[in-house]
Short mmCIF file of the C-alpha atoms (twelve columns), coordinates in Angstrom:
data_MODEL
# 
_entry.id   MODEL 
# 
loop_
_atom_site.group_PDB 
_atom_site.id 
_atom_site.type_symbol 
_atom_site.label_atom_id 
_atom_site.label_alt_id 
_atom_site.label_comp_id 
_atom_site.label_asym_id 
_atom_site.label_seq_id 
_atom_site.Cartn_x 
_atom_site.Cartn_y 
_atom_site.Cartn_z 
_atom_site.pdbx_PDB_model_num 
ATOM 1   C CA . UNK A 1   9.016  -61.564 221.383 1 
ATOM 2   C CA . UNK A 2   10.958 -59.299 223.551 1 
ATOM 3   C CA . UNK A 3   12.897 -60.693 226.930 1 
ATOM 4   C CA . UNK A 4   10.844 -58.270 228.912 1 
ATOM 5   C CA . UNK A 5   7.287  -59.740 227.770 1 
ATOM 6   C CA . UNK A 6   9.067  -63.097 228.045 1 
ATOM 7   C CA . UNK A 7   10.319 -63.020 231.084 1 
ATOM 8   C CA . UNK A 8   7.121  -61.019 232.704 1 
ATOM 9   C CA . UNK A 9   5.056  -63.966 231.030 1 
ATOM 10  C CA . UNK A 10  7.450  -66.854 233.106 1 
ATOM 11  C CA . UNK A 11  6.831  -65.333 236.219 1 
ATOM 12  C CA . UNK A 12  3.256  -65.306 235.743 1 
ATOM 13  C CA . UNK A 13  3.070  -68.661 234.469 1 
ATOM 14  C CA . UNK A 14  5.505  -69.603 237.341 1 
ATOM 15  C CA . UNK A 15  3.159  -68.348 239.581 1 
ATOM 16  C CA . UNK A 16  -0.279 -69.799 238.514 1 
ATOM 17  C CA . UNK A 17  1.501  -73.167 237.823 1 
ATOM 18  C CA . UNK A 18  3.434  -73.314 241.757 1 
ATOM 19  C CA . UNK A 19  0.486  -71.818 243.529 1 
ATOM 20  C CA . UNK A 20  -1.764 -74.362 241.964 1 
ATOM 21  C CA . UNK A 21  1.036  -76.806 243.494 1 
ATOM 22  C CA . UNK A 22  0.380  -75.718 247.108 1 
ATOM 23  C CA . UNK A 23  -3.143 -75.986 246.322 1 
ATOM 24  C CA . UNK A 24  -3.658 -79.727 244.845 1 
ATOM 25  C CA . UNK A 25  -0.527 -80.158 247.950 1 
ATOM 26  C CA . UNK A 26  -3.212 -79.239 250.467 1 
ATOM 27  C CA . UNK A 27  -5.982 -80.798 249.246 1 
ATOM 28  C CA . UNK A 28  -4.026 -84.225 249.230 1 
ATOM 29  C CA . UNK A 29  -2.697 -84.447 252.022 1 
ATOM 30  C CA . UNK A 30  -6.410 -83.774 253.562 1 
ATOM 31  C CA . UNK A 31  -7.754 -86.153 251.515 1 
ATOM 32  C CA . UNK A 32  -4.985 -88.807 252.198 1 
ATOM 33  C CA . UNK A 33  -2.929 -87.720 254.567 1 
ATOM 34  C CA . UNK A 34  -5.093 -88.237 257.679 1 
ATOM 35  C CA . UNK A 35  -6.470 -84.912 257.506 1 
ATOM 36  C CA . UNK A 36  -5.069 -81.608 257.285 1 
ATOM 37  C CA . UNK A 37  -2.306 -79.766 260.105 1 
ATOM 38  C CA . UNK A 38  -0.194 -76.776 260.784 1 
ATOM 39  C CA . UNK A 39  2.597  -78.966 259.962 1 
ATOM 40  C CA . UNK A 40  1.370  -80.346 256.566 1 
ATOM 41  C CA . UNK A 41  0.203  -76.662 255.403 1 
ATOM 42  C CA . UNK A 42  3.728  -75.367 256.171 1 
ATOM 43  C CA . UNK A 43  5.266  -78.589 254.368 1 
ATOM 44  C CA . UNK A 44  3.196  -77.521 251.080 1 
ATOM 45  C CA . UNK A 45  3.268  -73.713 250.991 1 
ATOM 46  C CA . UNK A 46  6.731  -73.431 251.774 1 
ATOM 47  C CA . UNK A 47  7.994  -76.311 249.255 1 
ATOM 48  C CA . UNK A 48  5.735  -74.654 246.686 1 
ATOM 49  C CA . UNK A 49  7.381  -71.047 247.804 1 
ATOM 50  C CA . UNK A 50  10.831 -72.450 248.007 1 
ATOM 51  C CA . UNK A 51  10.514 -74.066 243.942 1 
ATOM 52  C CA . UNK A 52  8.627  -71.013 242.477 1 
ATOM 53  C CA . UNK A 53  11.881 -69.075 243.743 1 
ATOM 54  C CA . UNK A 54  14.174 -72.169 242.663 1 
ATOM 55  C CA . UNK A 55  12.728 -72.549 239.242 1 
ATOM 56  C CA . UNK A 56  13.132 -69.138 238.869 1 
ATOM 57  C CA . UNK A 57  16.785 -68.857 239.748 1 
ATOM 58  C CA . UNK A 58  17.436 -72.056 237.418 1 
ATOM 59  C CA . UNK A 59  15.394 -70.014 234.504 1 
ATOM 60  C CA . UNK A 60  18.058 -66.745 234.853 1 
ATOM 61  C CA . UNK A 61  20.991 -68.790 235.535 1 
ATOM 62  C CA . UNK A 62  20.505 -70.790 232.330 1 
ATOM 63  C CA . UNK A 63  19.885 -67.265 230.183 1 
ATOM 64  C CA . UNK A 64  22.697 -65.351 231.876 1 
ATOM 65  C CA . UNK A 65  24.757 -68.397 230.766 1 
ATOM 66  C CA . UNK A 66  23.435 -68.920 227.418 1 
ATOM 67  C CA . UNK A 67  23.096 -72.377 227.928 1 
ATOM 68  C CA . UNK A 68  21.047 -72.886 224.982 1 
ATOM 69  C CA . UNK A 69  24.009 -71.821 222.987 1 
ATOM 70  C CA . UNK A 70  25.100 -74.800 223.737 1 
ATOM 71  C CA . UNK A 71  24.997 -78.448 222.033 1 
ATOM 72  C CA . UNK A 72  21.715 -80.505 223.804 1 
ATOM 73  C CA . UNK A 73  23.698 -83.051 226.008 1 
ATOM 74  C CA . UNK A 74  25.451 -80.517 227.594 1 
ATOM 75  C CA . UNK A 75  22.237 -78.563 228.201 1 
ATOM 76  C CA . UNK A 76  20.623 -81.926 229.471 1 
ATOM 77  C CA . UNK A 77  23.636 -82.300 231.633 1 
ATOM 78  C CA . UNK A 78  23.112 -78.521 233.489 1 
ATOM 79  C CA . UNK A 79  19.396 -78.395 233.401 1 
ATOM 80  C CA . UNK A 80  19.838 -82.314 235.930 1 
ATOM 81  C CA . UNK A 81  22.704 -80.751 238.026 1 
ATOM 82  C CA . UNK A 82  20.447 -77.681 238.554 1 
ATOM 83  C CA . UNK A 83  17.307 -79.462 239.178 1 
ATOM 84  C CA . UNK A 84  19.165 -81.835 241.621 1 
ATOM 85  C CA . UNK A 85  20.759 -79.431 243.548 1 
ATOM 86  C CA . UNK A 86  17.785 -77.113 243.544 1 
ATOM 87  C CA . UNK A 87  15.456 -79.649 244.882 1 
ATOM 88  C CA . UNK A 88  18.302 -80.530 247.466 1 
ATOM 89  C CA . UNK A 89  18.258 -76.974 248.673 1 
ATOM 90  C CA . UNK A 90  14.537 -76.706 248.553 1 
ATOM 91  C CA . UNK A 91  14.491 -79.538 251.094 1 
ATOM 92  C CA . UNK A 92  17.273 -78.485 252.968 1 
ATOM 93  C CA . UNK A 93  15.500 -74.802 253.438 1 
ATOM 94  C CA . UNK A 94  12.393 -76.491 254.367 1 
ATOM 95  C CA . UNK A 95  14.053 -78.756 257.350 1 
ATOM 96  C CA . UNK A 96  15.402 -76.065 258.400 1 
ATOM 97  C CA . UNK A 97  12.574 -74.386 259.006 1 
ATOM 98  C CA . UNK A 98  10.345 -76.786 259.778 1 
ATOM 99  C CA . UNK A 99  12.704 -78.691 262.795 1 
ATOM 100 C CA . UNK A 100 12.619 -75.474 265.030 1 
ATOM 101 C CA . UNK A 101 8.922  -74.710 264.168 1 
ATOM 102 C CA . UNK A 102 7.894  -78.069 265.688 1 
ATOM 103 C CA . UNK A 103 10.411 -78.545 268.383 1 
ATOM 104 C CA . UNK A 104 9.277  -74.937 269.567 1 
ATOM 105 C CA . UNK A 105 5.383  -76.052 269.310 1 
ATOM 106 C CA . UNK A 106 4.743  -73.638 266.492 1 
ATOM 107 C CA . UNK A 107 2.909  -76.389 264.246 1 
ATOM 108 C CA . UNK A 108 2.184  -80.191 264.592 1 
ATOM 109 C CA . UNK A 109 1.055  -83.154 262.789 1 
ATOM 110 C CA . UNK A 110 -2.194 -83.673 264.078 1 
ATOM 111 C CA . UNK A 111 -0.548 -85.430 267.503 1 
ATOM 112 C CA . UNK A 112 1.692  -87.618 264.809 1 
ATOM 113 C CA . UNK A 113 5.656  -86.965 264.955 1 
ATOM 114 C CA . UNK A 114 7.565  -85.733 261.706 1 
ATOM 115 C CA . UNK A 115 9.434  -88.300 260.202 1 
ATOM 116 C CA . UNK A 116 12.965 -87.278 259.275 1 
ATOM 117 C CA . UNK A 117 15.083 -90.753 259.092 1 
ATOM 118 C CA . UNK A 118 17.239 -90.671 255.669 1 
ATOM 119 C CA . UNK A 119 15.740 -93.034 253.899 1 
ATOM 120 C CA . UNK A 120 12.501 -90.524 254.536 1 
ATOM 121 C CA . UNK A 121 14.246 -87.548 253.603 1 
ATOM 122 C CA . UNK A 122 15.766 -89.313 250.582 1 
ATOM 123 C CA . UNK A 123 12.224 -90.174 249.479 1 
ATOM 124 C CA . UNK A 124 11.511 -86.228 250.202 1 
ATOM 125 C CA . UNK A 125 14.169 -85.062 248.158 1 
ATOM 126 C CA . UNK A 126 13.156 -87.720 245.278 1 
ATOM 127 C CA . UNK A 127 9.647  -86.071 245.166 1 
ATOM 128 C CA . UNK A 128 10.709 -82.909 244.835 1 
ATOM 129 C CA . UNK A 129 13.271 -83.765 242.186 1 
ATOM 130 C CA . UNK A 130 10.337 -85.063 239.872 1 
ATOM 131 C CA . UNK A 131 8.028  -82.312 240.620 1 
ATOM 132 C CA . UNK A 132 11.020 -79.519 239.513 1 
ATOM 133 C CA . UNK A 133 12.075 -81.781 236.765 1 
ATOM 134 C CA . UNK A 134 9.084  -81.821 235.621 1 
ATOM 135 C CA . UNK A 135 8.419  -78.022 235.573 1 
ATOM 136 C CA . UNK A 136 12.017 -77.666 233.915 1 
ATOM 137 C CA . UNK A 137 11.269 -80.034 231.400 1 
ATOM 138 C CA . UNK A 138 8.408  -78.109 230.614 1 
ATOM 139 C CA . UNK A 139 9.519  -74.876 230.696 1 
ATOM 140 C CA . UNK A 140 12.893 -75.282 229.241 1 
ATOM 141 C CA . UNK A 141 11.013 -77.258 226.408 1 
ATOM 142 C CA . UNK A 142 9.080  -74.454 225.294 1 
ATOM 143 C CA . UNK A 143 11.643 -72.060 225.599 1 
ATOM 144 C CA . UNK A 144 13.913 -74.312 223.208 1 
ATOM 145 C CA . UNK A 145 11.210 -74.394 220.473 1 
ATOM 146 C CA . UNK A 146 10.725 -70.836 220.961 1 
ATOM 147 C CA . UNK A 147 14.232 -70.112 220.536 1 
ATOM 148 C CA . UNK A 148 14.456 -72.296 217.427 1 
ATOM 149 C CA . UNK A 149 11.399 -70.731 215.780 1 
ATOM 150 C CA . UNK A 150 13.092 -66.909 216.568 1 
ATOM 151 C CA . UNK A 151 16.156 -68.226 215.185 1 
ATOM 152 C CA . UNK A 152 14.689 -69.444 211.769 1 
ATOM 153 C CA . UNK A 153 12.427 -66.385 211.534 1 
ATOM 154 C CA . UNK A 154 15.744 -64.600 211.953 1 
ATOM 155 C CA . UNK A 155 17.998 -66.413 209.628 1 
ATOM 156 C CA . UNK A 156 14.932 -65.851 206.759 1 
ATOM 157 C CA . UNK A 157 14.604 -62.429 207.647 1 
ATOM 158 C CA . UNK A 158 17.921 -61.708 207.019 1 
ATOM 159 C CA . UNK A 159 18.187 -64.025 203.726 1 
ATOM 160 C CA . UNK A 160 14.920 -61.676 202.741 1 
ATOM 161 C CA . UNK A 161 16.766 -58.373 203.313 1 
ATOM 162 C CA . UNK A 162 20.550 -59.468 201.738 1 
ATOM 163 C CA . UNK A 163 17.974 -60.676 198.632 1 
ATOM 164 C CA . UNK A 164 16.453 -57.330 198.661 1 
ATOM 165 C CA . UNK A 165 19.380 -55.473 199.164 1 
ATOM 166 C CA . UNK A 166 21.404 -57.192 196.209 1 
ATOM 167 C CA . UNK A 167 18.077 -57.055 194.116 1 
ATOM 168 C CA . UNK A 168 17.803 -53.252 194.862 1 
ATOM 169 C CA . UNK A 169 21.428 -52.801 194.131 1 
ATOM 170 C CA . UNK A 170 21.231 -54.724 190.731 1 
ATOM 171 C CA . UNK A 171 18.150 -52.721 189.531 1 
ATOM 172 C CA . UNK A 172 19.473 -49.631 190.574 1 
ATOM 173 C CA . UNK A 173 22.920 -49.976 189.170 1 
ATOM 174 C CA . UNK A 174 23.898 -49.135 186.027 1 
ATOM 175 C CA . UNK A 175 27.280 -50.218 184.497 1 
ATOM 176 C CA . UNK A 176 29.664 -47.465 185.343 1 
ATOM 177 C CA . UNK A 177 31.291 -47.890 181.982 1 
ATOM 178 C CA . UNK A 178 28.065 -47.112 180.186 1 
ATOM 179 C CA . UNK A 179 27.368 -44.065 182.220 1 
ATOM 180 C CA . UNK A 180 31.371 -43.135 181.602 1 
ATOM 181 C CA . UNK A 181 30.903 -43.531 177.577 1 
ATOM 182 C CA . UNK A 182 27.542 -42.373 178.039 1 
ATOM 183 C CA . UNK A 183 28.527 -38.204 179.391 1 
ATOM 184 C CA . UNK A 184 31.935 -38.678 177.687 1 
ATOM 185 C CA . UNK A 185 29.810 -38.869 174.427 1 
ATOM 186 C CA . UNK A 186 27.908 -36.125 175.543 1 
ATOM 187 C CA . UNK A 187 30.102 -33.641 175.689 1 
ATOM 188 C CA . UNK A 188 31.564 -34.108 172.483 1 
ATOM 189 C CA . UNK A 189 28.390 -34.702 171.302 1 
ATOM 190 C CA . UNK A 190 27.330 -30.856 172.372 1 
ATOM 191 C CA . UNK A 191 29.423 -29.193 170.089 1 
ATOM 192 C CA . UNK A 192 29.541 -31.290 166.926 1 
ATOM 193 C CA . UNK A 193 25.738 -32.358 166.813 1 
ATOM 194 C CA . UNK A 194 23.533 -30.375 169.356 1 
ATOM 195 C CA . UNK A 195 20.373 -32.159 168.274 1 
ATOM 196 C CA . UNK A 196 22.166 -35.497 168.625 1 
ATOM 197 C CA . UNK A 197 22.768 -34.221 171.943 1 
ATOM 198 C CA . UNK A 198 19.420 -33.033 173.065 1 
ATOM 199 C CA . UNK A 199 18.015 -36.415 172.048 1 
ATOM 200 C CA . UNK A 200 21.153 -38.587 173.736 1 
ATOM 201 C CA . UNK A 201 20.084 -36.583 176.967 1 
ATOM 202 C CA . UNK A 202 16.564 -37.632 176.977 1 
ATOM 203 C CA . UNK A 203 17.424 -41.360 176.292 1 
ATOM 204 C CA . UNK A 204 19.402 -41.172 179.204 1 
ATOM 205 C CA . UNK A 205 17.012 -39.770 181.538 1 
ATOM 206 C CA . UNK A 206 14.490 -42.292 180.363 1 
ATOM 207 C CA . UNK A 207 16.551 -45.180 180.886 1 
ATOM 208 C CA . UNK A 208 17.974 -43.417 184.489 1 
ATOM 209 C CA . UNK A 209 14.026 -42.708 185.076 1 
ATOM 210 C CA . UNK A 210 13.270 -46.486 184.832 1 
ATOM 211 C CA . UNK A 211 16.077 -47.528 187.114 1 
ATOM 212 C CA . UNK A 212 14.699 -45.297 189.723 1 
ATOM 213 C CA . UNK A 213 10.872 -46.120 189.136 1 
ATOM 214 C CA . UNK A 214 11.168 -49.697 189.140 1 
ATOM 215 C CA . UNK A 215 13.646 -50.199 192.314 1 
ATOM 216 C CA . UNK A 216 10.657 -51.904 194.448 1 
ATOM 217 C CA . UNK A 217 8.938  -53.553 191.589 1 
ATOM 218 C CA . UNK A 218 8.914  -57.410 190.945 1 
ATOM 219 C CA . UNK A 219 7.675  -57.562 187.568 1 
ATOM 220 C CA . UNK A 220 7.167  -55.264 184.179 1 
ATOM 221 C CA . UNK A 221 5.111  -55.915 180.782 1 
ATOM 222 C CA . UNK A 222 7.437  -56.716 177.967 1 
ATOM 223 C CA . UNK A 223 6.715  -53.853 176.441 1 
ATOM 224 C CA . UNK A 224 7.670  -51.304 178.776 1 
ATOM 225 C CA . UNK A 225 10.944 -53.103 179.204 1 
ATOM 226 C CA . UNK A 226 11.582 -53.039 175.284 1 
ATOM 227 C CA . UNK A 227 11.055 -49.112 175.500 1 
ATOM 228 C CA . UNK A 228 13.697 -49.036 178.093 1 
ATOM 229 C CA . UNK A 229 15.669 -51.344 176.258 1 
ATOM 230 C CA . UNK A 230 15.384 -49.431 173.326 1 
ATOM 231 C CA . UNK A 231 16.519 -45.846 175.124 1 
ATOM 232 C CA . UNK A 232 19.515 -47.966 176.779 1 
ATOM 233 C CA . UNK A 233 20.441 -48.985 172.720 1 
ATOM 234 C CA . UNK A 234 19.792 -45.503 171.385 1 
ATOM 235 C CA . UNK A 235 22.637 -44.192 173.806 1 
ATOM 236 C CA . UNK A 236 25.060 -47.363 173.874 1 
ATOM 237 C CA . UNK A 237 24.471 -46.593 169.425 1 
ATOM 238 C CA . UNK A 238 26.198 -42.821 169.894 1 
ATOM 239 C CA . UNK A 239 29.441 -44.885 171.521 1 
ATOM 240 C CA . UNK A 240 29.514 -48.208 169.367 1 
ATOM 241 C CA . UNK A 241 28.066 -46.489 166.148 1 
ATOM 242 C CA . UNK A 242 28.339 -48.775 163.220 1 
ATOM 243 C CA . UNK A 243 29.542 -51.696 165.493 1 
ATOM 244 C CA . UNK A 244 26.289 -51.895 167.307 1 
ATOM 245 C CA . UNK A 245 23.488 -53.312 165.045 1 
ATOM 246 C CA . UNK A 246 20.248 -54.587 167.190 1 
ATOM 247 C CA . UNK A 247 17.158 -56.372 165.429 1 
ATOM 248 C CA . UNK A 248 13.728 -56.998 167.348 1 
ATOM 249 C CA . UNK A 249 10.995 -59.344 166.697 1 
ATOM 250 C CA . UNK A 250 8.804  -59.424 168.887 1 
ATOM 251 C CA . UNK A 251 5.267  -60.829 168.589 1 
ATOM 252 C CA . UNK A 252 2.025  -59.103 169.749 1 
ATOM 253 C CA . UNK A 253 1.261  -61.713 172.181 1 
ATOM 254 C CA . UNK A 254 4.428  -61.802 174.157 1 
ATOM 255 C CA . UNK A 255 4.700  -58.126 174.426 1 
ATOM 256 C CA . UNK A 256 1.800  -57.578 176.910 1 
ATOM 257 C CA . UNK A 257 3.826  -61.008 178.777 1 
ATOM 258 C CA . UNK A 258 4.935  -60.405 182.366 1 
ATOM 259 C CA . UNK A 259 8.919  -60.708 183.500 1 
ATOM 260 C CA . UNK A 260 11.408 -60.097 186.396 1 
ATOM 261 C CA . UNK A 261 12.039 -56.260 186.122 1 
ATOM 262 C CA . UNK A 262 15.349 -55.595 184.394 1 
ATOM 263 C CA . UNK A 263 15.751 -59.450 183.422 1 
ATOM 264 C CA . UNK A 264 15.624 -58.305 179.531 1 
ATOM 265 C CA . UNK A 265 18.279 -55.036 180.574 1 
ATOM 266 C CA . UNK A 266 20.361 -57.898 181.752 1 
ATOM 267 C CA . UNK A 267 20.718 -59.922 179.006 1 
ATOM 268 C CA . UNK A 268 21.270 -56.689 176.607 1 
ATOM 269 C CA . UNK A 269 23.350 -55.377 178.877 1 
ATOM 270 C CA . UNK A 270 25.484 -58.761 179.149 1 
ATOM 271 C CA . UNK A 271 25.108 -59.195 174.743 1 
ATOM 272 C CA . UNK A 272 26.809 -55.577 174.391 1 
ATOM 273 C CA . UNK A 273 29.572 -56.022 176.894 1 
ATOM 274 C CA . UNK A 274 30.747 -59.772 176.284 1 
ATOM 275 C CA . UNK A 275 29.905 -59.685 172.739 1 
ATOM 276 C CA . UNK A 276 30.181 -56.155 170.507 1 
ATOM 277 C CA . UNK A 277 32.316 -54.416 172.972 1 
ATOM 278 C CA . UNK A 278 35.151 -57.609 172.232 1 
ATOM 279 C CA . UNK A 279 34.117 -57.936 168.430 1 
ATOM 280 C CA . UNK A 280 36.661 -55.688 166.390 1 
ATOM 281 C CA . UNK A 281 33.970 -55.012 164.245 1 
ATOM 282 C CA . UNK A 282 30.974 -55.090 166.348 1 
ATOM 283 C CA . UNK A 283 28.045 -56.789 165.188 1 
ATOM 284 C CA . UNK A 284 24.291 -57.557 165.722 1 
ATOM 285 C CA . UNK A 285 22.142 -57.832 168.908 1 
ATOM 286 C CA . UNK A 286 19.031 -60.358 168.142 1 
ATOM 287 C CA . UNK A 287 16.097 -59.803 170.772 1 
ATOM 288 C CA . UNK A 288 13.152 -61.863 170.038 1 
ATOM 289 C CA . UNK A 289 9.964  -62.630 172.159 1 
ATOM 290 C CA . UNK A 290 7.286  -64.859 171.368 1 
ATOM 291 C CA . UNK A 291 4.761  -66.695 173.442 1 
ATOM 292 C CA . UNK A 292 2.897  -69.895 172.962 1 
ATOM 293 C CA . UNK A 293 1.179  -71.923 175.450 1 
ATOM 294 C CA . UNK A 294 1.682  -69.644 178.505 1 
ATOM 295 C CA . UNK A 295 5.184  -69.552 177.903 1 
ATOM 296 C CA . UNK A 296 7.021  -66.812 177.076 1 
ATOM 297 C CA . UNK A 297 10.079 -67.514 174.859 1 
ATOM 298 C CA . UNK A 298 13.076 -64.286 174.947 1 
ATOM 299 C CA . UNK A 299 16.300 -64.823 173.624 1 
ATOM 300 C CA . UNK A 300 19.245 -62.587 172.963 1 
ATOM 301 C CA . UNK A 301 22.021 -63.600 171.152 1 
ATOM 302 C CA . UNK A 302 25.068 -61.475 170.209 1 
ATOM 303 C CA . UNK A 303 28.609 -62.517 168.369 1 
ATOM 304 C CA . UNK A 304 30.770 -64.313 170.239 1 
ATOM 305 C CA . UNK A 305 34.094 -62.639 170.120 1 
ATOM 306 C CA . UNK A 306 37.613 -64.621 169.295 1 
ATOM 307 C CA . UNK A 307 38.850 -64.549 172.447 1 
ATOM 308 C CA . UNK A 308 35.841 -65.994 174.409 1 
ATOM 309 C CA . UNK A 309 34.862 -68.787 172.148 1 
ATOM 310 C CA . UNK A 310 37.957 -70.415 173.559 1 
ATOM 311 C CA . UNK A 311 37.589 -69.603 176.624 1 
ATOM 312 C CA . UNK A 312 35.230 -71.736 178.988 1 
ATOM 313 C CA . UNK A 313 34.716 -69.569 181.589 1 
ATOM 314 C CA . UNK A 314 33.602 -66.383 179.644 1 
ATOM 315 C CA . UNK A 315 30.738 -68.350 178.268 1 
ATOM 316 C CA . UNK A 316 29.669 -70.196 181.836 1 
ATOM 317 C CA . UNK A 317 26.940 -67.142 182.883 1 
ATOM 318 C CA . UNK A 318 27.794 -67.402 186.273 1 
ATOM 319 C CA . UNK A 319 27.833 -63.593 186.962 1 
ATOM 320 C CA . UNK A 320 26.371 -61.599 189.707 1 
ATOM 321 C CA . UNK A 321 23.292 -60.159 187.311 1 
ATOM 322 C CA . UNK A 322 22.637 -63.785 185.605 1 
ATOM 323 C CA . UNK A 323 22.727 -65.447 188.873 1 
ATOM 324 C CA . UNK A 324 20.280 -62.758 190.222 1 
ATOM 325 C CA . UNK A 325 17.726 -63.324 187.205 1 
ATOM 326 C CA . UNK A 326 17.800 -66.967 188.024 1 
ATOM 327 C CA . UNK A 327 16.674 -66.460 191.508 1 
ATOM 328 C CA . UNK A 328 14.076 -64.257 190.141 1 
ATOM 329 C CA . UNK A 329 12.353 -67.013 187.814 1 
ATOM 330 C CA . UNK A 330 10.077 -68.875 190.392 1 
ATOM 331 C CA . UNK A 331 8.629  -72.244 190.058 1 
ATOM 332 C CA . UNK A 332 8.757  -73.712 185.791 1 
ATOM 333 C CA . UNK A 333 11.081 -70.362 184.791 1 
ATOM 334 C CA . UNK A 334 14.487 -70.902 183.092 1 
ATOM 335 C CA . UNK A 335 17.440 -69.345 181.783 1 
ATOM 336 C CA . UNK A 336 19.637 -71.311 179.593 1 
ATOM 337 C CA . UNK A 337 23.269 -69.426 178.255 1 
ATOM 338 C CA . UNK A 338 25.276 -71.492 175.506 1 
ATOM 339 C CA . UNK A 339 27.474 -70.608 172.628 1 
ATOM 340 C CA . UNK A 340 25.490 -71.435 169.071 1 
ATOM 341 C CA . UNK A 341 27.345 -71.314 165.570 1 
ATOM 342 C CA . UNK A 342 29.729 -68.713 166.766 1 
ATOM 343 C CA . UNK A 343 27.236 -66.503 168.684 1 
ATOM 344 C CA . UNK A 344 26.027 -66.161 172.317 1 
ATOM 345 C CA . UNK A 345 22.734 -67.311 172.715 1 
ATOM 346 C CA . UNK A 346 21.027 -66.133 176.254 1 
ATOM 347 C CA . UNK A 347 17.330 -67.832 176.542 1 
ATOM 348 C CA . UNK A 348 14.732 -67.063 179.090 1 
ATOM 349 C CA . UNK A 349 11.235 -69.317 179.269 1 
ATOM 350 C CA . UNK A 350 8.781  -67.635 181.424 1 
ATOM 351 C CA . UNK A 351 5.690  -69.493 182.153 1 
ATOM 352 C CA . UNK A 352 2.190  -67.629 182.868 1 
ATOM 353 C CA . UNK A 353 3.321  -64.927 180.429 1 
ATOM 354 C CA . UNK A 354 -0.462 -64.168 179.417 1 
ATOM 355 C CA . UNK A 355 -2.143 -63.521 182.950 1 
ATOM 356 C CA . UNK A 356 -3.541 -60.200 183.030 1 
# 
């Protein structure tokens, strides 16, 4: 809500709730205070006057201060002081007025005197203590869980938006050395094979085309991700040649099954450059996809090269784009990375895979 509606919505509130004070005031002290006067009517209008303005004052001082940045005993602590020395002022404001008003004949008690002794003025002061307390308590109470409820919508707005913005930079990104190989290729692919070419540059656009499609998607049919796949493969194939050997099998059933967009780009992605790129002689890129009982079951697994079989932290997953896909899973998905008879084996169980 903005300050402006909240604070025009205080004042009205502070209104309503002050004037309906001086009005249960007035009736009271007709009903039990020996019958209405001058003097009474003055007492209740201007106390109720003098705490609308007071409660008021206490409201901006405690914003202007940020007081509720602070922890809650020290906000207890203020919120007393300030409801003590209001109603002391309140009280003070009041005699002050009141004194002359009846020593001048102005207003009366109904042919009673006004009874200003200490321990009457202390009882005075106590009264209007409660009453402000009570209205601070109230108001500052609302205001707290109102703060706390902005906050939290805050803090998951923001977690939403950093999500969305790594998500949209993940999906959008392509690996810059892929795109490097990729025209590098491409130009020496113009003069020695034109055709090559001309069928290099539409595999490209395809898989550039999908990037740009897909950026505000959540999920993607199997199938369309295996044609991307497939066009990513096709142009990685003109870099890696005979290194780069890829084998699908993929069953009916689980290519009409649902996943996180990119998730299978990903793990190809993540088989090429951890696995054939650091293979001296390259090797094969399994993909397989089959689903059974609402689950779909894809795995990639590529050869796991010298160096990082020995090395525990090459084979942990942790990266940026496998930590993405595992936010992206939802309730019953997993993703499960381990090293298997000398190849990388990256699993993904999807559950719900056959919903339309």
């Amino acid at each position: 809500m903005p300050e402006s509606t909240s604070t025009l919505r205080f004042w009205l509130i502070n209104t309503l709730g002050w004037a309906l004070f001086c009005v249960v005031s007035l009736a009271m002290t007709g009903a039990f205070g020996g019958g209405s006067s001058s003097g009474s009517t003055l007492i209740s209008v201007g106390l109720g006057v003098l705490l609308y303005a007071i409660s008021g004052s206490v409201r901006a001082l405690a914003l202007r201060r940020h007081w509720w940045r602070l922890d809650l005993g020290a906000l207890v602590l203020r919120l007393a002081l300030a409801v003590l020395l209001g109603a002391a002022l309140a009280q003070l404001l009041l005699t002050a007025v009141l004194q002359p008003a009846l020593a001048l004949g102005w207003v009366d008690f109904g042919g009673r005197s006004g009874d200003f002794r200490p321990v009457a003025r202390l009882l005075y002061w106590l009264n209007t203590v409660l009453m402000l307390g009570l209205w601070t308590a109230l108001w500052a109470g609302l205001h707290g869980v109102r703060s706390a409820r902005q906050a939290e919508l805050a803090r998951l707005r923001a977690e939403a938006e950093r999500s969305a913005l790594e998500r949209d930079a993940l999906r959008a990104r392509l690996n810059p050395h892929f795109m490097f190989n990729a025209l590098n290729n491409l130009r020496a692919l113009i003069l020695e094979d034109p055709e090559r070419a001309r069928q290099m540059v539409t595999d490209l656009s395809r898989t550039l085309r999908h990037a740009l499609e897909h950026a505000r998607s959540e999920e993607a049919v199997l199938a369309d991700e295996l044609a991307v796949v497939q066009d990513y493969l096709a142009v990685e194939a003109v870099h890696y040649e005979q290194r780069l050997q890829v084998h699908f099998e993929v069953s009916g059933e689980a290519a009409q099954a649902r996943l996180p967009v990119m998730a299978l780009q990903l793990l190809v992605e993540n088989a090429i450059k951890h696995g054939i790129a650091v293979c001296p002689g390259g090797g094969e890129v399994r993909i397989s996809a089959q689903c059974s009982g609402g689950l779909l079951r894809l795995q990639v697994d590529n050869p796991l090269g010298v160096a990082a079989a020995g090395n525990a932290a090459a084979t942990a997953g942790h990266g940026v784009g496998l930590a993405y896909l595992r936010s992206q899973l939802g309730r019953g998905g997993r993703f499960h990375l381990q090293p298997l008879d000398g190849r990388m084996q990256a699993l993904l169980e999807i559950p719900q895979c056959a919903r339309p």
